[in-house]
N, C-alpha and C positions, 0 to 999 in steps of 0.2 A: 504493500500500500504506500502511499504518497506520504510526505509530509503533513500536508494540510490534511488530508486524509485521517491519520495518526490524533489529530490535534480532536479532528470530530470526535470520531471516537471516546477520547479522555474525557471530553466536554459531556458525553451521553452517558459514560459509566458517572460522572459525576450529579445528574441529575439524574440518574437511575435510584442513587444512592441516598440522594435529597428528598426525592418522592416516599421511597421506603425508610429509610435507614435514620431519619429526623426528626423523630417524634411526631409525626404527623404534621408539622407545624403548619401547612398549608389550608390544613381545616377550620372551620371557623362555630365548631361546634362545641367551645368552650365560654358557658353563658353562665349569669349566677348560681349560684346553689339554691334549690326552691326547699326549703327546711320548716319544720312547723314553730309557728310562731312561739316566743319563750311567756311562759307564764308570770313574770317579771322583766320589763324591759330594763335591759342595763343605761348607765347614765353614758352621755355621750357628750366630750367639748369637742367643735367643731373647730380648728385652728386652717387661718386663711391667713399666710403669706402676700403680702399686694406691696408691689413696687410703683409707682406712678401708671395704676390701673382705674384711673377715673374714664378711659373707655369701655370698660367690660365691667365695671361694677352693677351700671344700674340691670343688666340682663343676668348676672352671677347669682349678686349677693340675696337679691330678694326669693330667688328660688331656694336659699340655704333657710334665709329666714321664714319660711310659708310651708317648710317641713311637720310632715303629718305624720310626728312621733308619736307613741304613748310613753315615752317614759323623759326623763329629764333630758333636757340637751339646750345647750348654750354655744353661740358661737363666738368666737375670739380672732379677729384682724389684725394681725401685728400692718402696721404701716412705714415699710422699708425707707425710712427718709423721701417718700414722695415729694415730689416739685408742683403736682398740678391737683394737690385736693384732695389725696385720695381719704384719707381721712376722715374730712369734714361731710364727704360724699358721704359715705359711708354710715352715720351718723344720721344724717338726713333722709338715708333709703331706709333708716330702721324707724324711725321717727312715722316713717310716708304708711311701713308695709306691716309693721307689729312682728307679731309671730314669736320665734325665739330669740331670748335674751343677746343683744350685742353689745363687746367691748370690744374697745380699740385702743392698741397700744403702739406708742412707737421707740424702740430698742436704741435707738440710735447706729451709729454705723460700724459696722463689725467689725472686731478686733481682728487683729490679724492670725492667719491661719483657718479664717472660716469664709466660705462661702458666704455669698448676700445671703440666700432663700434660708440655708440648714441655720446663717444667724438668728435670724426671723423667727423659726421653727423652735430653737430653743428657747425665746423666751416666750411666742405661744406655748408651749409642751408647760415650762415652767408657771405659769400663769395659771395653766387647766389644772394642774395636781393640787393646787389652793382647794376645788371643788372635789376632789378625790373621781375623778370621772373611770369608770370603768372602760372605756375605748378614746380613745382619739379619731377625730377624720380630718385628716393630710388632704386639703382640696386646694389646687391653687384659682387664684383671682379671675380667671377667663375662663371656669368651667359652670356651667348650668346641670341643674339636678333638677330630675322632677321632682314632685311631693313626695313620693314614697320612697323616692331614692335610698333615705338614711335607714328608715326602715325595713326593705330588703334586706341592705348590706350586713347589719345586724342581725337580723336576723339568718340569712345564709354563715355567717362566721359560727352562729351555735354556743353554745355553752363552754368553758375552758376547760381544757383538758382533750384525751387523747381522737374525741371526735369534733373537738370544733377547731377554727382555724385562729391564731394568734394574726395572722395580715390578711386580710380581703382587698385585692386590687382591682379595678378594671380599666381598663383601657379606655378613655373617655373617647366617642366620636366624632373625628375633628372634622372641621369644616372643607365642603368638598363644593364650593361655585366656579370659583373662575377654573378659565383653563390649565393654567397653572395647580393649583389645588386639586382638580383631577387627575393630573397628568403626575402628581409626587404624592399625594400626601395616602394613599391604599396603598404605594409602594413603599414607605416610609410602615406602615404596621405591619406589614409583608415582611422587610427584612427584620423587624422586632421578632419577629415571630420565627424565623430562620435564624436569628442570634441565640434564643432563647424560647423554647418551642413550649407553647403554654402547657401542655399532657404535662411532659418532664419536669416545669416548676411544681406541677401540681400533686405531684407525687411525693407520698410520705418521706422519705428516705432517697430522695433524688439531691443530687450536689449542684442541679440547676437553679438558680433562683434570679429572680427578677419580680418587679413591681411597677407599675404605673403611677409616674407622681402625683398626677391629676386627681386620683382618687385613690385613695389610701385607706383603710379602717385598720387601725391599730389598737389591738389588746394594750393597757396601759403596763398593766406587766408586763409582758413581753418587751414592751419598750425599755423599760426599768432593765430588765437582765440585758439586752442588747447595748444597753448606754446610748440612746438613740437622743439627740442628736449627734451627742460628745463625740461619738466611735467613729463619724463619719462627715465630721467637721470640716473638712477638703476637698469632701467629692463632687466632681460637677456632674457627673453622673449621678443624682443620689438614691433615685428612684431603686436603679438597683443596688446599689452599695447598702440601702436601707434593710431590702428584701435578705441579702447576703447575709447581714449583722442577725438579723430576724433567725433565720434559719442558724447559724452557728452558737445560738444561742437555745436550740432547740425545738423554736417554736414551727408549728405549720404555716405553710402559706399556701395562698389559691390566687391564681391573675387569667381574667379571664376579657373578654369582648363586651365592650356595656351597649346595654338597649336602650339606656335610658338616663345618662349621664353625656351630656354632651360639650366638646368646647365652642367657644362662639369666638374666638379668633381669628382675625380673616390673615392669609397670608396669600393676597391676589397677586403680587408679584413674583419670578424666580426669583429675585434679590429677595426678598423676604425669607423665601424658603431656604435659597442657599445660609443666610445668616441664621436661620433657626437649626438646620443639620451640620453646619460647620464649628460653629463653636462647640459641638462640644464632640466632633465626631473622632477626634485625631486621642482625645479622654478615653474612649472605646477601644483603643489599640494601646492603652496604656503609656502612648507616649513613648511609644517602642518603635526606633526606624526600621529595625528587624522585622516586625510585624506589619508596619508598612511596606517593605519593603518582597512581605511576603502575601499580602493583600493586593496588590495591584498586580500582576502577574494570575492571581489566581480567582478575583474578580474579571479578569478579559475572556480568562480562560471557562467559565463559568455560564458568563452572560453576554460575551463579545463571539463568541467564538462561534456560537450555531448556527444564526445568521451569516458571518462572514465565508462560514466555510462552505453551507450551503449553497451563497451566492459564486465562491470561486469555484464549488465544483460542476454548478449547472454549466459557468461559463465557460470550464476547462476538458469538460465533460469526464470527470472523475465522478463518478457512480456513486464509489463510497463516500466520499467526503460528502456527496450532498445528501445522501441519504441519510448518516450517523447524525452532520449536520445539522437537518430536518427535523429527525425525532427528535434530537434536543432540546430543539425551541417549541415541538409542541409540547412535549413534556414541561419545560419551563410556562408554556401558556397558559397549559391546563391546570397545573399547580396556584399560578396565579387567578385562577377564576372568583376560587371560591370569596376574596377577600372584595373584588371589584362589586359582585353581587351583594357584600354586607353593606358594602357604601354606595351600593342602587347606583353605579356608574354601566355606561358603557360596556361589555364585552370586548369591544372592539380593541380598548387598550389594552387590553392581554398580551399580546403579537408586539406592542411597545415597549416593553419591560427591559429588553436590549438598553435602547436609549434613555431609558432613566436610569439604569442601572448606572452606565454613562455618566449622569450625573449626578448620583452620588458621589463614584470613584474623585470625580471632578473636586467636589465638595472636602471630603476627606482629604485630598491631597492638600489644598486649600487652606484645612485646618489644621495641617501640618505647618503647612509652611509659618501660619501666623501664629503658631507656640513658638518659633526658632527665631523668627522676629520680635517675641517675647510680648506679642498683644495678645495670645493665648484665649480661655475662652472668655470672651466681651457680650457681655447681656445688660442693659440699663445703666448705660451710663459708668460702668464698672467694668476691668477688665485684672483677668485672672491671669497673671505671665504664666505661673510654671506650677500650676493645678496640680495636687494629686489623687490619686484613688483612694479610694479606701484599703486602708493597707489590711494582708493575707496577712492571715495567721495559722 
């Protein structure tokens, strides 16, 4: 066989492998836990993170506060040194909509060694233990909840111990109008989901973990033995760095696809998008030129290669290259269907995946280069040189 030939091939045993061998991750049939409701509702603080988010408050915050709990729940706004309000908004959406208890605090600006948000987070967290709340919910400032939202999720987490879950995540779903936003953002939970394939999190005794920041329900305990925010004070990734801490601390976790948790963030531009997947994507590889170095090569070879090899083999007339070629990308297409259908887009993007794939790679490199020029990850006005993970233990 051919060169090019050779290369299809690798690319079809690699998405033979993807399809089978990945936990399913392509499925999208990891939805909340439906559990019988607890005969005593646990108490619940609601802690919201908001950076100068007086665009996404007045559609957020009122669905947090309009929550159709039965048991106690209070929500708590740390206010990241906002510039435009967010605040006094805040204040005035509780004033407008009633519902559940709001306070608002603002921490001032993080010491060093800590992220904005996990600064935020631990003095919400510290704030909620004043009320002794039995859960936390980790929601950030541009996510909408329906009414029952809190309700479910507590109820799906269960009772503690070894049948209920210490983290309940869900994947909030994010805004899909412009072309743009269809065109990245179901490939953006796509490769969440090929990073960290939801089954494998979901498994007792599985060494995968991961979490969705946008929605978090945190057993307080669990939190307590994790040291949560302390243990993960550097991560720009925190979502999973949180889930990580969680599990090594014994506790269960579940992350799953939300029906009913949505974010209302527009990201109608590719600049948009590139600056939300670049900051922190280079964090994902640890900051490792090795692992860059072994990511680009095996991203082309992945998601460049079965279109290319197809197209050279029609045109060279090598049989196999276009054939191995071929099945690759429909196997890649079909793989991606099922997610395009939770986010009610087009089919038709499926056959696209090459070229978004494309730009990711783009994006990632990107956010290499601007950790080495030392503006690392930049989000509000803030930029992180030389971020680290959550360190292994």
């Amino acid at each position: 066989m051919s060169a090019v030939a050779w290369i299809a091939v690798g690319s079809l045993i690699a998405w033979v492998w993807l399809l089978l061998g990945q936990g399913f991750y392509w499925r999208t049939d990891q939805r909340l836990p439906r559990r019988t409701e607890p005969a005593r509702w646990p108490s619940v603080a609601v802690i919201v993170p908001a950076r100068d988010e007086a665009g996404m408050l007045p559609v957020s915050l009122p669905s947090l506060l309009v929550q159709d709990y039965p048991g106690d729940a209070r929500v708590i706004l740390v206010d990241d040194c906002s510039s435009d309000g967010t605040g006094e908004l805040a204040r005035e959406l509780a004033d407008r909509f009633g519902g559940l208890a709001l306070t608002v605090v603002t921490p001032g600006e993080p010491e060093p060694g800590w992220t904005g948000k996990l600064w935020a987070l631990r003095h919400g967290i510290a704030l909620a233990r004043l009320h002794k709340p039995d859960f936390l919910l980790l929601t950030d400032a541009d996510i909408a909840h329906e009414p029952d939202s809190l309700r479910d999720l507590v109820a799906a987490a269960g009772t503690e111990g070894p049948d209920g879950f210490d983290l309940v995540s869900q994947m909030a779903r994010l805004r899909v109008e412009s072309f743009w936003e269809r065109l990245v953002v179901p490939a953006f939970v796509y490769f969440f989901g090929q990073l960290y394939p939801f089954r494998r999190v979901n498994r007792a005794r599985s060494r995968t973990a991961a979490a969705a920041g946008g929605c978090v329900l945190l057993r307080t305990a669990a939190a307590e033995r994790a040291r949560i925010p302390e243990s993960i004070r550097q991560a720009v990734i925190d979502d999973v760095s949180l889930a990580r801490e969680v599990r090594r601390g014994g506790g269960r976790i579940w992350l799953g696809l939300a029906e009913r948790v949505d974010s209302v963030r527009p990201y109608p531009r590719l600049v948009d998008l590139w600056q939300m997947v670049a900051r922190s994507a280079y964090a994902q590889l640890q900051h490792s030129p090795l692992l860059l170095a072994g990511t680009v090569p095996g991203l082309l070879l992945v998601y460049v290669a079965p279109p290319a090899t197809l197209l050279a083999g029609l045109l060279t007339g090598d049989g196999a290259a276009a054939w191995a070629g071929g099945a690759a990308w429909a196997v890649m297409t079909v793989t991606y269907l099922p997610i395009l259908s939770y986010y009610r887009q087009s089919l038709w993007f499926g056959p696209l995946l090459p070229f978004t794939a494309v730009l990711y790679l783009l994006m990632t490199v990107d956010s290499a280069v601007q950790h080495y020029r030392g503006r690392g990850a930049a989000w509000k006005g803030r930029t992180y040189a030389r971020p680290e993970a959550a360190p292994d233990r």
